[in-house]
N, C-alpha and C positions, 0 to 999 in steps of 0.2 A: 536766167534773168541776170543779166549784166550790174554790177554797184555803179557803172558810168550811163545806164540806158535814164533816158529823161523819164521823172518821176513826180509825181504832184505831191507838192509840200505844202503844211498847212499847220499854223502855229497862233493859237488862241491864248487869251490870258484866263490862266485860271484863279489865280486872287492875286495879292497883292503882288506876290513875291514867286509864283509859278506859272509855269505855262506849261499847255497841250502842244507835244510837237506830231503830225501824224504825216507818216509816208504812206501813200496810193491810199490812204484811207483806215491804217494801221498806224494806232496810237503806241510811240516806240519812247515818249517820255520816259518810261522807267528803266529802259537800255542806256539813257545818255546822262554823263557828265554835263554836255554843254555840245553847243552848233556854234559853228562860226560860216555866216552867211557871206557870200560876197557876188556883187553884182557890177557889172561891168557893162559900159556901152558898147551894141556891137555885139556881144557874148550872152551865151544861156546862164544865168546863175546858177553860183556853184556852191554845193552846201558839203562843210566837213564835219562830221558826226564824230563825237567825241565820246567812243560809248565805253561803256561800264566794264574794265577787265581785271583781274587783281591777281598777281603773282603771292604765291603761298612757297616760302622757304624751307628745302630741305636738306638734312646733315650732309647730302651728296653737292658734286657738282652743277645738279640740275635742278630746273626749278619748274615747279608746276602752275601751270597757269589754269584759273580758272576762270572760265564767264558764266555770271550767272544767266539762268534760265529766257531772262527777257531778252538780253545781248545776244542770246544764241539763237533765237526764233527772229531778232531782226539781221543777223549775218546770212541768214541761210537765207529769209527772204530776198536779201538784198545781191543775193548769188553765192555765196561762200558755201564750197562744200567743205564741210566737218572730216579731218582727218579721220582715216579707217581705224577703227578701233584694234588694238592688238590683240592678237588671237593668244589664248590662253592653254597653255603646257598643259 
């Protein structure tokens, strides 16, 4: 499943100050920061998802990134395969 294949988007108020965002029917609110919608004559609208990733700092050069749980079940959905996990000595 491609992140560019046409997908049904659906975004409800849930009180004042929240909304349900839900892709093909998977409610992905708690993977995103924020959406920025944009719709064009002529073109399919194009939505950027703006989701939840948090870089965790370590003494090394490198740095670990983490996504939580919800961000990672809407990547894979969305086509991203999960780098292989490294095999251990």
């Amino acid at each position: 499943m491609s992140a560019s294949q046409p997908r049904t988007l659906r975004i409800t108020r849930r009180d004042k100050w929240g909304h349900r965002v839900e892709i093909d029917g998977y409610d992905v609110s708690s993977a995103l920061l924020g959406m920025t919608l944009e719709i064009k004559a002529g073109e399919m609208p194009r939505a950027t998802l703006h989701v939840v990733a948090e870089e965790i700092p370590t003494d090394t050069d490198e740095v670990l990134a983490y996504l939580p749980d919800a961000t990672h079940e809407l990547l894979v959905r969305l086509g991203w395969t999960p780098p292989a996990e490294e095999a251990t000595p």
